[in-house]
C-alpha positions as CSV (number, residue, x, y, z in Angstrom):
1,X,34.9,-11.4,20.4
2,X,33.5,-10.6,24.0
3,X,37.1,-10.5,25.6
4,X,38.1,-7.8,22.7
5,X,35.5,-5.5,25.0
6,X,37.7,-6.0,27.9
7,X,41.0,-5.3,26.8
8,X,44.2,-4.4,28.5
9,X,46.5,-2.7,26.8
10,X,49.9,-1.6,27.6
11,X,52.4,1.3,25.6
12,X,55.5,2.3,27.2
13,X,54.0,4.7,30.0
14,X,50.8,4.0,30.1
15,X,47.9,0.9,30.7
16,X,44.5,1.3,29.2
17,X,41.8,-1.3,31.1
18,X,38.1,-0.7,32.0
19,X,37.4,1.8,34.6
20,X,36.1,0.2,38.0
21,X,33.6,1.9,40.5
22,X,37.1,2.6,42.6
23,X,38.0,5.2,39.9
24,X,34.9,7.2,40.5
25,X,36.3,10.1,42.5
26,X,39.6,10.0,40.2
27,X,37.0,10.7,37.6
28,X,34.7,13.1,38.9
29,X,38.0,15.7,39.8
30,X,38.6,15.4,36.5
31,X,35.6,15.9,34.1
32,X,34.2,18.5,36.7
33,X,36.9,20.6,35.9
34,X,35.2,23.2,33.5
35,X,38.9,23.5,31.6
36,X,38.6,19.7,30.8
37,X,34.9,20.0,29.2
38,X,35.6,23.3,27.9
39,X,34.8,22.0,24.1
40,X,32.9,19.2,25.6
41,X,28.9,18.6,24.2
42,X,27.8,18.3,27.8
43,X,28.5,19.9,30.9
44,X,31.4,19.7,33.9
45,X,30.3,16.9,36.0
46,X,29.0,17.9,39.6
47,X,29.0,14.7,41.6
48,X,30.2,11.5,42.3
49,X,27.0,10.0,40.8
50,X,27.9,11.4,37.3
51,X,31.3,9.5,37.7
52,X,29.7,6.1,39.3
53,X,26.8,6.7,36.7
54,X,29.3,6.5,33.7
55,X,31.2,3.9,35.0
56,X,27.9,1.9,34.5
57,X,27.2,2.5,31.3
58,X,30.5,1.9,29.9
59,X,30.2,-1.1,31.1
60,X,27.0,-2.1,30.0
61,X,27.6,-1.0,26.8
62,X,31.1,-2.9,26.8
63,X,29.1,-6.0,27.8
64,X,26.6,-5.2,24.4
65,X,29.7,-4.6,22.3
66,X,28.3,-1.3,21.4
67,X,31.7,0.5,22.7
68,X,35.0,0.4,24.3
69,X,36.0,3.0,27.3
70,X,39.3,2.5,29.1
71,X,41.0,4.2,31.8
72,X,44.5,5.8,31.1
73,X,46.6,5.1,34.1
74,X,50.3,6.4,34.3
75,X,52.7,3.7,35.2
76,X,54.5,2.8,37.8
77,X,52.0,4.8,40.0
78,X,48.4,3.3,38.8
79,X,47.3,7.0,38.8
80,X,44.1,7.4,36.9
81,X,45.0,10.2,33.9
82,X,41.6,10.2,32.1
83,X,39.9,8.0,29.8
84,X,40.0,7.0,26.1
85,X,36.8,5.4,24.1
86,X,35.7,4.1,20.9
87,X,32.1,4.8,20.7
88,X,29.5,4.8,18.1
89,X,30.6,1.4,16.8
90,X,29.4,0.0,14.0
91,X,30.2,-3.6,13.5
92,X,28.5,-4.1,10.1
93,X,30.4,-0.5,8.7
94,X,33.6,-1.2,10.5
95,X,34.0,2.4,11.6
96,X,33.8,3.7,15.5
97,X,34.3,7.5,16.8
98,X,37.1,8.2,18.8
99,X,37.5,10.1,22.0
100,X,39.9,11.2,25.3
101,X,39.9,12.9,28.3
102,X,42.8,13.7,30.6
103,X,43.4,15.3,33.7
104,X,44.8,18.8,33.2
105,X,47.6,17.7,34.8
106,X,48.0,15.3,32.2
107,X,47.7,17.7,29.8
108,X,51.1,18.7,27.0
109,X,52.8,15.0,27.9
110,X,52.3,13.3,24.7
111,X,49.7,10.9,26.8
112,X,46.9,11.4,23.7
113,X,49.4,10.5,21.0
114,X,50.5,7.3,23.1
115,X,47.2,5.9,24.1
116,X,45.2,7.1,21.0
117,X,47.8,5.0,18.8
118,X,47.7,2.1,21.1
119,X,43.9,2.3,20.7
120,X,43.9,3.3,16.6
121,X,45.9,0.2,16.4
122,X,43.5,-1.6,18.5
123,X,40.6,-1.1,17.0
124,X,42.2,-1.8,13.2
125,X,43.5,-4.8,14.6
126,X,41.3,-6.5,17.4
127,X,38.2,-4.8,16.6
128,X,38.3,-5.1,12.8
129,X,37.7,-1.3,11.8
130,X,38.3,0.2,8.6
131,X,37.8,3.8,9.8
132,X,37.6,5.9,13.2
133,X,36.5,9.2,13.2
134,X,36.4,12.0,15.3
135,X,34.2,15.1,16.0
136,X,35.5,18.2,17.7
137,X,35.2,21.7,18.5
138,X,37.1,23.8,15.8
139,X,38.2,25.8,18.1
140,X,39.7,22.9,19.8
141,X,43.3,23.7,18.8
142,X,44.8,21.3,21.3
143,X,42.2,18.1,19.8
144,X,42.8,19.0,16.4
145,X,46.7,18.8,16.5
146,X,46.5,15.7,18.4
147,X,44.0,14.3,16.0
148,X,46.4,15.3,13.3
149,X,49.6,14.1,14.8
150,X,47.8,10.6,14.9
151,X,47.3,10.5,11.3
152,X,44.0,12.0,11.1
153,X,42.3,14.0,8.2
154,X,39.6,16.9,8.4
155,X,37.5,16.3,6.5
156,X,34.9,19.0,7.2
157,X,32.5,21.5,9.1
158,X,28.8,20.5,10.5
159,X,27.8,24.2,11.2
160,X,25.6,24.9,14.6
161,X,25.9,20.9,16.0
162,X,25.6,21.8,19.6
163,X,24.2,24.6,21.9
164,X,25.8,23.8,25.4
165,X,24.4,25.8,28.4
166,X,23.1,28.5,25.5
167,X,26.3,28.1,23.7
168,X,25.8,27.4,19.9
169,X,29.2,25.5,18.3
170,X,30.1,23.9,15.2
171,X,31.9,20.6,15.0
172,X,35.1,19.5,12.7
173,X,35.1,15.9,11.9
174,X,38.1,14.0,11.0
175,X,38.5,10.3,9.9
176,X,41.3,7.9,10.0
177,X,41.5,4.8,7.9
178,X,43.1,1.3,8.2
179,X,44.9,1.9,4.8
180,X,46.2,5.6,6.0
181,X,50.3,5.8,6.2
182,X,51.0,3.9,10.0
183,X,51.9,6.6,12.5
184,X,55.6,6.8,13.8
185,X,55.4,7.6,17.4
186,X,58.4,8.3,18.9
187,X,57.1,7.1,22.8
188,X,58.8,9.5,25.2
């Protein structure tokens, strides 16, 4: 089961593997850009320490199995386009949350809808899950149609979840289970 924390996993444009300390400047440009962490529950990075810092503890918590980040780089180039993660795993439940970030650049490319199926599926399959959920910003169009488009259901409102820099927001979470109707992704 410890190589199913170390995965590489290929979909028609893209490669998810773990990120390496070489990523960290890829990394820091994006998540300090305050348009990326706009609905984010902690603040734009602000230097290469938050990205090396990260880094670590992915990988430490790869190497405990309590979670699985991957890099999403654009092929043929190797160009780091954000990350992708199933957190929050709970082994005994079979459920993990769900999450993604991508350069802004990356951003209206159909990259979410091919790497979060490759890692849906992955998760079902190689992990075991019976659920993943998710938990975003309601105002969040962008998230919530991509959630959507990968088979996901809302399935409510915790009121007043964060306060970010003296921001108070609410969070929608959404669930996806193995037994949901498969998605058919029509990889550009």
């Amino acid at each position: 089961m410890f190589e199913a924390f170390y995965p590489v996993i290929e979909t028609k444009r893209l490669v998810l593997r773990p990120l390496a300390i070489s990523d960290s400047e890829s990394l820091l440009s994006i998540f300090s850009d305050a348009e990326v962490m706009k609905y984010w529950n902690t603040p734009p990075w602000t230097s290469i320490q938050n990205a090396v810092d990260f880094i670590n503890d992915s990988k430490d918590s790869m190497l405990c199995q309590a979670s699985l980040t991957l890099g999403v780089y654009l092929k043929p180039t190797d160009e780091l386009a954000g990350k992708c993660m199933l957190f929050n795993y709970d082994k005994e439940s079979k459920r993990a949350e769900i999450g993604f970030g991508l350069s802004r650049a990356c951003w209206g490319k159909g990259y979410i809808g091919e790497a979060g199926e490759a890692l849906i599926q992955y998760g079902f399959n190689k992990l075991g899950l019976r659920r993943i959920e998710a938990e975003i910003d309601p105002d969040n169009l962008s998230s919530a149609n991509a959630l959507e488009k990968l088979g996901f259901s809302r399935e409510g409102v915790l009121r007043q979840r964060w306060e970010i820099n003296g921001v108070v927001s609410d969070s929608a979470l959404y669930g996806r289970l193995v037994t949901d109707e498969p998605l058919k992704l029509n990889n550009a």
